[in-house]
N, C-alpha and C positions, 0 to 999 in steps of 0.2 A: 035369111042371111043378113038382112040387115041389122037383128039383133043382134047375130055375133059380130058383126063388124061394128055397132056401137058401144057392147061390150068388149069388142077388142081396144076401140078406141078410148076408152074408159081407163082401161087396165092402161094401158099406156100412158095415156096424163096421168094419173095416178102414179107410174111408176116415174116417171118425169117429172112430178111433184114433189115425190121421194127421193128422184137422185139428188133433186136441188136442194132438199132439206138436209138430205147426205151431207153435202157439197159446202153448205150453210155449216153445219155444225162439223166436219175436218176442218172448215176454214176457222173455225172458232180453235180449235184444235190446236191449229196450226199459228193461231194469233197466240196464243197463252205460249207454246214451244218459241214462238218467236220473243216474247215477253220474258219471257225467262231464258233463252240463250243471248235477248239483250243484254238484261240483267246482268249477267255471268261475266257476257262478255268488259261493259259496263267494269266490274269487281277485278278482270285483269285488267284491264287499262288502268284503272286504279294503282293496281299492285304494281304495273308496270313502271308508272309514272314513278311512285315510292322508290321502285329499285333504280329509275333511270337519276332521282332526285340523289339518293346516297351515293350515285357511282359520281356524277357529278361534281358531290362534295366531296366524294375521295379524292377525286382526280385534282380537284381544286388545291385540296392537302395538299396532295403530291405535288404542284406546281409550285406552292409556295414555298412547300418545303425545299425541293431543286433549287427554285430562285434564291432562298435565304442561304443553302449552301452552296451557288454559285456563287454569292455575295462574298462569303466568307471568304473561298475558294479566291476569288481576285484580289478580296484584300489582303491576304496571304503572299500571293504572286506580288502585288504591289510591295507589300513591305522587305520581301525576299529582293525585290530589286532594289529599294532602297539601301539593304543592308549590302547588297552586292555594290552600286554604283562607290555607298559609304566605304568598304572595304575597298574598293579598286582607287578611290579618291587618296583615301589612306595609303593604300600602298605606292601610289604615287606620288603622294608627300613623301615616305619614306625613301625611294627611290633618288627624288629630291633631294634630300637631305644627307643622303648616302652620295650622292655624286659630291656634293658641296664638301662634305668632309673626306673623301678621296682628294679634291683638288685643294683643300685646306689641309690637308696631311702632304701631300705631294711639294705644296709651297713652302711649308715650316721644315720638309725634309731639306728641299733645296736653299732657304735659309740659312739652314742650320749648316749646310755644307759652305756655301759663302761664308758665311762666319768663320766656319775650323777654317777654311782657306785664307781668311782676312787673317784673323789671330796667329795663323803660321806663318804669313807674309810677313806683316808686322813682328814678332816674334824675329823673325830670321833679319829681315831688317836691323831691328832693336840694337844683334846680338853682333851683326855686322859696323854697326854705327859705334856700338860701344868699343869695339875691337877697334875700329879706326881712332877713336877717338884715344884710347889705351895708346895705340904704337904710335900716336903723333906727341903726348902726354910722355911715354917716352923718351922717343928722337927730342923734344925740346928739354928734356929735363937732363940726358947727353951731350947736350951742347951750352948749356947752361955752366956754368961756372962755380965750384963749390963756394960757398959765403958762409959766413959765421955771423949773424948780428946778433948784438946783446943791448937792448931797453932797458931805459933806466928811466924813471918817470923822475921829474927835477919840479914838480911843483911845491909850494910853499908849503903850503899846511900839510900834504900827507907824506911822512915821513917814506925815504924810498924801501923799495920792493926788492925780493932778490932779482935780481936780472935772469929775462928771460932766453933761453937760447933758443933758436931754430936751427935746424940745421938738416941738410941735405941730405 
């Protein structure tokens, strides 16, 4: 028995010799599978990076482009205010100047009415003054006495004149 028990034991390192050689060469197996699912993996990280670099720049695009037409976008708004501030400035000058010539229409209206008022006053005046001046012109040329005088110019050298009459 003790041959077969050192041919068992035999058989056995032997088979234990072989698992490890097994064991050796899956691990080898397993280092090339590892080697090459590095690899791979390795080739997407790669790729990934590529794709993560162009989203990147797109996005980048995108931002500048947003920013360039935000830009636009407020200079827009700014110059719309400008033109609005300008217009409402404007129409306040106009406003301005519409009141001025209301109150400069309103004063030459009333002017002008003083005036006709003066000119009628005076006028009726004039026309009263003259009348009195008329019936006193009158009454004294009434009470006056008729006269006849006749001029007779008696100087040397100019031979006389027919005589003038006046007469009442």
């Amino acid at each position: 028995m003790s041959f077969a028990r050192n041919r068992k034991k035999q058989v056995l390192a032997e088979l234990e010799r072989l698992s490890v050689q097994v064991a050796e060469l899956r691990g080898e197996r397993s280092t090339l599978e590892l080697e090459r699912r590095l690899e791979a993996l390795h080739l997407e990280k790669q790729k990934v990076a590529d794709e993560l670099a162009v989203v990147k720049q797109e996005r980048a695009r995108i931002e500048l482009d947003v920013e360039h037409k935000l830009g636009l976008h407020r200079a827009q708004i700014e110059s719309e205010r400008r033109i609005m501030l300008g217009e409402a400035e404007a129409e306040r000058a106009r406003a301005v100047e519409g009141a001025r010539l209301a109150v400069r229409e309103e004063n030459l209206d009333a002017e002008r009415k003083r005036f006709e008022e003066e000119v009628e006053f005076r006028t009726k005046r004039f026309e009263e003054e003259a009348k009195t001046l008329r019936d006193l012109t009158g009454q004294i040329l009434e009470r006056l006495p008729n006269v006849t005088a006749t001029f007779t110019h008696t100087s040397g050298d100019v031979p006389p004149a027919a005589p003038k009459v006046i007469e009442r």
